[in-house]
N, CA, C and O atoms as a GROMACS GRO file, in nm:
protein
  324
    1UNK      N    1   7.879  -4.590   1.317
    1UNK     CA    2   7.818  -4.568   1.445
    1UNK      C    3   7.874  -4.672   1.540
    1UNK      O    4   7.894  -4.789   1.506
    2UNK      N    5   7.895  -4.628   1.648
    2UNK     CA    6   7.962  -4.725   1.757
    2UNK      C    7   7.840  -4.750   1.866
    2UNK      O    8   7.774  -4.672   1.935
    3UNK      N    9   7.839  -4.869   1.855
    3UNK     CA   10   7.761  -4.957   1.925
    3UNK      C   11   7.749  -4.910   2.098
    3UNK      O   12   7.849  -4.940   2.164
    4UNK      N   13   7.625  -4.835   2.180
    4UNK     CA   14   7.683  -4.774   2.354
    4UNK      C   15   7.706  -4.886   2.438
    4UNK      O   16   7.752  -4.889   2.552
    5UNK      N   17   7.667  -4.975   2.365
    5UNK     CA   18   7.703  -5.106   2.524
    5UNK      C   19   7.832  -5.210   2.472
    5UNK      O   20   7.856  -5.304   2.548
    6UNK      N   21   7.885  -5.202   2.392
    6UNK     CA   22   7.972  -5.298   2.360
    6UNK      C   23   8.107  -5.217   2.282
    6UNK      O   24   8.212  -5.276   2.303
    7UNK      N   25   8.118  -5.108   2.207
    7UNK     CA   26   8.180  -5.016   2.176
    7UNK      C   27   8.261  -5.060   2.052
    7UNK      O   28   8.360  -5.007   2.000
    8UNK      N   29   8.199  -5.162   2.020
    8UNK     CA   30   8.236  -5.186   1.857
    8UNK      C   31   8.193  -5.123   1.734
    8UNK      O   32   8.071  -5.103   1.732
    9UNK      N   33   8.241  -5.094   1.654
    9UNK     CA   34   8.260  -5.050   1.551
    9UNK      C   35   8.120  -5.103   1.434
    9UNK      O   36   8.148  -5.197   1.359
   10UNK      N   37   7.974  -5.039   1.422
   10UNK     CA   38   7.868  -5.081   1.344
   10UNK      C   39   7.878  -5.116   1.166
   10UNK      O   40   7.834  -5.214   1.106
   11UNK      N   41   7.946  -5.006   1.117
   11UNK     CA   42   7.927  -4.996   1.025
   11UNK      C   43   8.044  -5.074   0.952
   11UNK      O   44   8.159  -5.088   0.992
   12UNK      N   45   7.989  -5.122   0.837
   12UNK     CA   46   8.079  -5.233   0.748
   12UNK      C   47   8.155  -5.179   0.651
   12UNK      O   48   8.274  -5.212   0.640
   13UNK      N   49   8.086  -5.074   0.555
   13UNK     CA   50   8.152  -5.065   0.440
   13UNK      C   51   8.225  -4.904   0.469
   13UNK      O   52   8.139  -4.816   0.457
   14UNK      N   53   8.319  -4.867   0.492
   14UNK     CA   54   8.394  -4.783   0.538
   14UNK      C   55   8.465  -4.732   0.442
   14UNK      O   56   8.558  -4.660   0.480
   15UNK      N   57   8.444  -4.754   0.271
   15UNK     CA   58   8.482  -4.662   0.171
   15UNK      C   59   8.369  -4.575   0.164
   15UNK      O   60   8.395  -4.463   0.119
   16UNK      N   61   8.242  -4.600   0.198
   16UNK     CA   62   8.130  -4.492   0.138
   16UNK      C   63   8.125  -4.406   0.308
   16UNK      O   64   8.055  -4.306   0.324
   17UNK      N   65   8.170  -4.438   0.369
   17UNK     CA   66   8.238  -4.365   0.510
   17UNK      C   67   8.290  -4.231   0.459
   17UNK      O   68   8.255  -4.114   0.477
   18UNK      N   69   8.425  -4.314   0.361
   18UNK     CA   70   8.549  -4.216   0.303
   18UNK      C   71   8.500  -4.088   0.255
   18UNK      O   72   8.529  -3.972   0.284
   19UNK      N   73   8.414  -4.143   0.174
   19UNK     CA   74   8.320  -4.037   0.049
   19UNK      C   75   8.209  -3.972   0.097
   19UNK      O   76   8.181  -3.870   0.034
   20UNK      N   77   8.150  -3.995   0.173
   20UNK     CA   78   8.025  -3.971   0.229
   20UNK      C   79   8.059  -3.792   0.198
   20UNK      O   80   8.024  -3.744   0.090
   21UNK      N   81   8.115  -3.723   0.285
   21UNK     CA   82   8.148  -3.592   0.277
   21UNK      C   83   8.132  -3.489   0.101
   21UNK      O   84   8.083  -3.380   0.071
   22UNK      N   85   8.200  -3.596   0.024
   22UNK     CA   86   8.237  -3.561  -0.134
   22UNK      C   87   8.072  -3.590  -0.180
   22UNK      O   88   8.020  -3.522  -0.269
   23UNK      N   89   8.005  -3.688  -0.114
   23UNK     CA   90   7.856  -3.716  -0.222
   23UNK      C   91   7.792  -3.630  -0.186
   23UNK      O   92   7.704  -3.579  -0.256
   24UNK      N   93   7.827  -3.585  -0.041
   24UNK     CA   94   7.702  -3.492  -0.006
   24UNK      C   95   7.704  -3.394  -0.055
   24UNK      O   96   7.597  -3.345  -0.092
   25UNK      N   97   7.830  -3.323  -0.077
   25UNK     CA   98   7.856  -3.208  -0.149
   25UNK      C   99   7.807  -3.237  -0.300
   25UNK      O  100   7.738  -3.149  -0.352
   26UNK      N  101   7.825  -3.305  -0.343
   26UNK     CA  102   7.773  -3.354  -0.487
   26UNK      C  103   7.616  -3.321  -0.486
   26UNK      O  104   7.577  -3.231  -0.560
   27UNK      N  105   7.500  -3.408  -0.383
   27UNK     CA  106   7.326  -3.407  -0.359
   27UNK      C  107   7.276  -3.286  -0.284
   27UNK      O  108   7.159  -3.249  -0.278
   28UNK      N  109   7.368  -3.236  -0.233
   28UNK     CA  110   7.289  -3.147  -0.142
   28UNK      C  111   7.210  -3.061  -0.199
   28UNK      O  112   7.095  -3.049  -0.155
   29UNK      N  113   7.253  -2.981  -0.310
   29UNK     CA  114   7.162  -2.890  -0.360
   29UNK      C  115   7.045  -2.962  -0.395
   29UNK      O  116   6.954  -2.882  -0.415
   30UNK      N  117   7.000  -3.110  -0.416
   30UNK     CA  118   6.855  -3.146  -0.460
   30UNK      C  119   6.769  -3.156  -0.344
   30UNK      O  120   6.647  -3.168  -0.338
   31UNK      N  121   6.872  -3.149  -0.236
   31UNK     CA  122   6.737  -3.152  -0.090
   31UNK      C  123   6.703  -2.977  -0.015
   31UNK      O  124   6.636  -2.948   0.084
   32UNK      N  125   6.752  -2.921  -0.075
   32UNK     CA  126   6.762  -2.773  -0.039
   32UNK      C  127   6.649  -2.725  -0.044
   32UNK      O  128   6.603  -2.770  -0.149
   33UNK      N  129   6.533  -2.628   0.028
   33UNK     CA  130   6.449  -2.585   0.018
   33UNK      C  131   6.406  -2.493  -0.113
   33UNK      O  132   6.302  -2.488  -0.178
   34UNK      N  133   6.522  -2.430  -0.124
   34UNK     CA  134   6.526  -2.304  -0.225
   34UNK      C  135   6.519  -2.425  -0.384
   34UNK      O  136   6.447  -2.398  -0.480
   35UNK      N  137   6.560  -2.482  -0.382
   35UNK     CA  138   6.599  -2.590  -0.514
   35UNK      C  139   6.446  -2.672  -0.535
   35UNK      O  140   6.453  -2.733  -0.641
   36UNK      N  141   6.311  -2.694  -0.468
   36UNK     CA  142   6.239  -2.785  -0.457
   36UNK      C  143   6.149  -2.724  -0.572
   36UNK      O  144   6.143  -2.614  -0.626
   37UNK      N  145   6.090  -2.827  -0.584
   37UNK     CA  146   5.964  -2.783  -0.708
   37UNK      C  147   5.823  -2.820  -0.634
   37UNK      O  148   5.800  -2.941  -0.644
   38UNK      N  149   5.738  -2.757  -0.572
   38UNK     CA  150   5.608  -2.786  -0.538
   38UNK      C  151   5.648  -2.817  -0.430
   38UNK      O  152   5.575  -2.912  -0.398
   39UNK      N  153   5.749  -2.792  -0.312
   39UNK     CA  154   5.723  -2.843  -0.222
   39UNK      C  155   5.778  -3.017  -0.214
   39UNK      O  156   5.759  -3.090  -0.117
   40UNK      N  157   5.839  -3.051  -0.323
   40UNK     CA  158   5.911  -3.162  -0.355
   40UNK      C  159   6.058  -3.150  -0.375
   40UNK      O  160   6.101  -3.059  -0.447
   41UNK      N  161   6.135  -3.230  -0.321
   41UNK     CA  162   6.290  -3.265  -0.321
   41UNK      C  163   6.318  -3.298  -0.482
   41UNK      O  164   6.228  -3.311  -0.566
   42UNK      N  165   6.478  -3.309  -0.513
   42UNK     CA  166   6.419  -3.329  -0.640
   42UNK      C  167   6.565  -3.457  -0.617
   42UNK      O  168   6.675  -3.448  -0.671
   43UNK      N  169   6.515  -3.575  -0.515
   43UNK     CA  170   6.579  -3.694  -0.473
   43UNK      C  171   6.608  -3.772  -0.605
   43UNK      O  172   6.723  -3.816  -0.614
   44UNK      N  173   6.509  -3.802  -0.728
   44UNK     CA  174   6.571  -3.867  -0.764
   44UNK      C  175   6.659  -3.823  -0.844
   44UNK      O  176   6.688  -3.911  -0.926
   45UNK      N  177   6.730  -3.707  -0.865
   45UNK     CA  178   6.831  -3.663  -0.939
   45UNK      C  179   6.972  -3.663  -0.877
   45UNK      O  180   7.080  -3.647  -0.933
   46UNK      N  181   6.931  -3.694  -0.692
   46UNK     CA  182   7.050  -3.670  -0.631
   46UNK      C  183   7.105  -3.868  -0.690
   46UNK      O  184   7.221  -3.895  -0.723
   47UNK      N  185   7.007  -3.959  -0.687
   47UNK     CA  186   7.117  -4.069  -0.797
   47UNK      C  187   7.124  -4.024  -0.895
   47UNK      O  188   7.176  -3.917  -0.862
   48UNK      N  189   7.115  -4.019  -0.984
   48UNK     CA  190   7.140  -3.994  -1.089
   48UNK      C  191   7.280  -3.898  -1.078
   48UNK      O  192   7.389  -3.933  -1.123
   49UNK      N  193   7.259  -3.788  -1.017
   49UNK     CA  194   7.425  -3.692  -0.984
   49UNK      C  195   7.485  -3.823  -0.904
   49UNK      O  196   7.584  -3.842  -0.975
   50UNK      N  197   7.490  -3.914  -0.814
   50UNK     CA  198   7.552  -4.017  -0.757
   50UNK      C  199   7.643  -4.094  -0.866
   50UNK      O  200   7.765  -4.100  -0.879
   51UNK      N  201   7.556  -4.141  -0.926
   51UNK     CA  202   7.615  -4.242  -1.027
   51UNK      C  203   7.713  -4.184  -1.113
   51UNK      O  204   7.825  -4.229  -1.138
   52UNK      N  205   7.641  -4.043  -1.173
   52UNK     CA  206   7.795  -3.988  -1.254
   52UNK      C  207   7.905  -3.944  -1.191
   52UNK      O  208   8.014  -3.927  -1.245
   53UNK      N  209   7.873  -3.921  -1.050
   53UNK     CA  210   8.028  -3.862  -0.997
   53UNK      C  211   8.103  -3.970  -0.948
   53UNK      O  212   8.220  -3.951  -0.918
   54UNK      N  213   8.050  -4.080  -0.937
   54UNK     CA  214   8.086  -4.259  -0.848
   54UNK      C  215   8.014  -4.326  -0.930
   54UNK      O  216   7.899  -4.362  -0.904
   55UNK      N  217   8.093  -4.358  -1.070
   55UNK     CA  218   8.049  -4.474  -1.112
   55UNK      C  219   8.102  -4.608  -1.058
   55UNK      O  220   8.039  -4.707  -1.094
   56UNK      N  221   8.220  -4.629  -0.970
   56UNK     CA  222   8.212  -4.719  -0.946
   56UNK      C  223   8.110  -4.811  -0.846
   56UNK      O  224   8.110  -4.930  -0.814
   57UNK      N  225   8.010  -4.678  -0.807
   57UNK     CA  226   7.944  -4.758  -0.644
   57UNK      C  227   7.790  -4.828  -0.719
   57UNK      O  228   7.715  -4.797  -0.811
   58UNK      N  229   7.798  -4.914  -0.639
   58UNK     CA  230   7.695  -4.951  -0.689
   58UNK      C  231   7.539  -4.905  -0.666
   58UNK      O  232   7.517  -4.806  -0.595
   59UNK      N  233   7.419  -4.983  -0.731
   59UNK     CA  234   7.299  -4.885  -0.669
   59UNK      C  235   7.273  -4.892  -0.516
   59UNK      O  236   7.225  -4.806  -0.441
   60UNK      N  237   7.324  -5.035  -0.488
   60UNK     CA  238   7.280  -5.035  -0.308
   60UNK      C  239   7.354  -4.942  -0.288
   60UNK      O  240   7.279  -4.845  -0.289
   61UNK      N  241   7.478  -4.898  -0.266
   61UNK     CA  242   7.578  -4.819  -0.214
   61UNK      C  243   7.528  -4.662  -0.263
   61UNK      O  244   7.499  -4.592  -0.166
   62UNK      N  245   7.520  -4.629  -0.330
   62UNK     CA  246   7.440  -4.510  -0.418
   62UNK      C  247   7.267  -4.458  -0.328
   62UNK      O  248   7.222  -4.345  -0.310
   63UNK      N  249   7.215  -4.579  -0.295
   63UNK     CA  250   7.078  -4.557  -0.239
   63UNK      C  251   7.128  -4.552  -0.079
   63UNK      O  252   7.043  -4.502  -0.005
   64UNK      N  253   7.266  -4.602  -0.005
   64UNK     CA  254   7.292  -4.593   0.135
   64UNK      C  255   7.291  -4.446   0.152
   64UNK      O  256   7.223  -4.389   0.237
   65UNK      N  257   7.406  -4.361   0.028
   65UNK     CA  258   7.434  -4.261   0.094
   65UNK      C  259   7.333  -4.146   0.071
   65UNK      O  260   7.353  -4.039   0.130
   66UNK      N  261   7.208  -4.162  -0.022
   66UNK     CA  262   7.125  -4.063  -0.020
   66UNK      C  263   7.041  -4.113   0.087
   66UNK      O  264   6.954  -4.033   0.119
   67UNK      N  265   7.042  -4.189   0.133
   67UNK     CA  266   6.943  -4.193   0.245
   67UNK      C  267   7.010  -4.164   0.359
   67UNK      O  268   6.927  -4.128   0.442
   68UNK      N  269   7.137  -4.160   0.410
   68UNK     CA  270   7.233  -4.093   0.441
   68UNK      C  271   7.204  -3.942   0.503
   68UNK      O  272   7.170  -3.884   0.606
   69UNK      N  273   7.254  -3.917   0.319
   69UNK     CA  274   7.234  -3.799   0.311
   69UNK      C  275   7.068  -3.734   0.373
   69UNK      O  276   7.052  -3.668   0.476
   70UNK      N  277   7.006  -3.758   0.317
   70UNK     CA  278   6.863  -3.712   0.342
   70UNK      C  279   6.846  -3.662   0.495
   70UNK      O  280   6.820  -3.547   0.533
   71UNK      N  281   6.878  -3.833   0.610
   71UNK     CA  282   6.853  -3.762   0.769
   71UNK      C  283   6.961  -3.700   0.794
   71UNK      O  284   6.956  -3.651   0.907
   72UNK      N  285   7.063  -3.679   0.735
   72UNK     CA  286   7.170  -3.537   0.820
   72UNK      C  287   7.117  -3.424   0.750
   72UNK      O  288   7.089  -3.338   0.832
   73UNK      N  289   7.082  -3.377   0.594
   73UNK     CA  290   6.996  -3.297   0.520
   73UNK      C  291   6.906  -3.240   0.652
   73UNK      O  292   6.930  -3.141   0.722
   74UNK      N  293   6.758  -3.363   0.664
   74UNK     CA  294   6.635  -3.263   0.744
   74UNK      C  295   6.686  -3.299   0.904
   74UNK      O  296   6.602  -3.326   0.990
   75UNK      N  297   6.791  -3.297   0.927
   75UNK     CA  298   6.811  -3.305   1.088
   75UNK      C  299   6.877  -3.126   1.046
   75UNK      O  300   6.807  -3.025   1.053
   76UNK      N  301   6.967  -3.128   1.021
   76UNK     CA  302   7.044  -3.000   1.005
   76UNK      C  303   6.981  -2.923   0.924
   76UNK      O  304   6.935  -2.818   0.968
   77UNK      N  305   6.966  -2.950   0.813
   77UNK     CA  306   6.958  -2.839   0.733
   77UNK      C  307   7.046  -2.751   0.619
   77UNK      O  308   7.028  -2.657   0.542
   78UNK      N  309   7.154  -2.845   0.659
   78UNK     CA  310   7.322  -2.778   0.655
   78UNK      C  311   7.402  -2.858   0.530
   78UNK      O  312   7.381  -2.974   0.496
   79UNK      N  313   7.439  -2.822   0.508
   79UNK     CA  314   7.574  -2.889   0.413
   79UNK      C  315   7.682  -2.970   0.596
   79UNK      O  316   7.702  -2.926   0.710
   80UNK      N  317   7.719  -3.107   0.515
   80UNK     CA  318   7.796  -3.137   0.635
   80UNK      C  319   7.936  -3.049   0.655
   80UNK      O  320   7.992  -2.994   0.561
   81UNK      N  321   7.975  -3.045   0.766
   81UNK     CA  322   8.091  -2.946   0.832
   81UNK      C  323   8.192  -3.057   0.776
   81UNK      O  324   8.314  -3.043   0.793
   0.00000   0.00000   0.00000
């Protein structure tokens, strides 16, 4: 995210930038309406699918991009473009 009054560059770690696209495709089906059980996400499986497809990331990095994931998930609705 770029900063509106100064136009620098926010974000630090710019490999989970890289990937972001590949994890989401990986979690998305656990935030999907059709996929829920009771009216529940089934979030904690989207780590668990995290960790086996990126074992190298760690859990902070693993917990950035499902949370990530999650507000582009209930903003859209969508798989990212």
């Amino acid at each position: 995210m770029t900063d509106p009054v100064s136009g620098a560059e926010r974000r630090d770690n710019h490999q989970l930038r890289g990937i972001f696209v590949q994890a989401y495709d990986v979690i998305q089906p656990f935030f999907a309406p059709e996929n829920s059980w009771g009216g529940r996400t089934h979030e904690h499986l989207a780590y668990r699918a995290l960790h086996e497809s990126f074992p190298s990331l760690s859990p902070h990095e693993i917990f950035v991009i499902v949370a990530a994931a999650k507000r582009v998930f209930s903003t859209t609705g969508q798989p990212v473009p």
